[in-house]
C-alpha positions in Angstrom: -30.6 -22.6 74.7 -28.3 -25.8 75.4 -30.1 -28.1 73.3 -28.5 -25.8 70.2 -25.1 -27.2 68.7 -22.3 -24.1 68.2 -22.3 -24.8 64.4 -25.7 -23.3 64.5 -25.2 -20.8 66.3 -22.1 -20.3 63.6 -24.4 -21.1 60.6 -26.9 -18.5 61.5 -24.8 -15.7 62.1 -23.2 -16.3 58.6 -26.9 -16.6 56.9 -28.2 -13.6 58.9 -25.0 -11.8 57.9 -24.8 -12.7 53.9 -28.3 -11.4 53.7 -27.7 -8.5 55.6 -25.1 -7.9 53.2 -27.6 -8.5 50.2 -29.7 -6.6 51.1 -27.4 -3.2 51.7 -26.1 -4.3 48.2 -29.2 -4.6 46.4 -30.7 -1.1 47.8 -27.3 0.7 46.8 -27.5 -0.3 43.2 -31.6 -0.1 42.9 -31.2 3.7 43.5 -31.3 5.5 40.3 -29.5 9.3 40.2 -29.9 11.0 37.0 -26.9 13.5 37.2 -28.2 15.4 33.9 -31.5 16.5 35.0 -30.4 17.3 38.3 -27.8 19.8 37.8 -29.4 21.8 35.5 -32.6 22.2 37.7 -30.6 23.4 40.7 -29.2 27.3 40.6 -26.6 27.3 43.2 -25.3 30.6 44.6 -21.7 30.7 45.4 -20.0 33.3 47.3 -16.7 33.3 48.6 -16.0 34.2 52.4 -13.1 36.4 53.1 -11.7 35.8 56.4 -10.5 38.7 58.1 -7.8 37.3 61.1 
């Protein structure tokens, strides 16, 4: 579109990016893990693998 300047082309990138960025940011620390509950409701088997070369 030539009737657009560069310096908007500039400013949208940096307004699309910042709240690109917000938004990654707010959905990582909105996401509540309750470490307690979870551990003692999982049994895990371990077994150990020999590897016979």
């Amino acid at each position: 579109m030539p009737q657009m300047a560069p310096i908007s082309w500039l400013t949208l990138f940096f307004i699309f990016s910042i709240t690109l960025m917000i938004f990654n940011i707010k959905n990582y620390f909105c996401f509540f893990h309750n470490s307690n509950e979870s551990s003692q409701n999982l049994n895990i088997k371990q077994f150990k693998m020999t590897w016979k070369w």
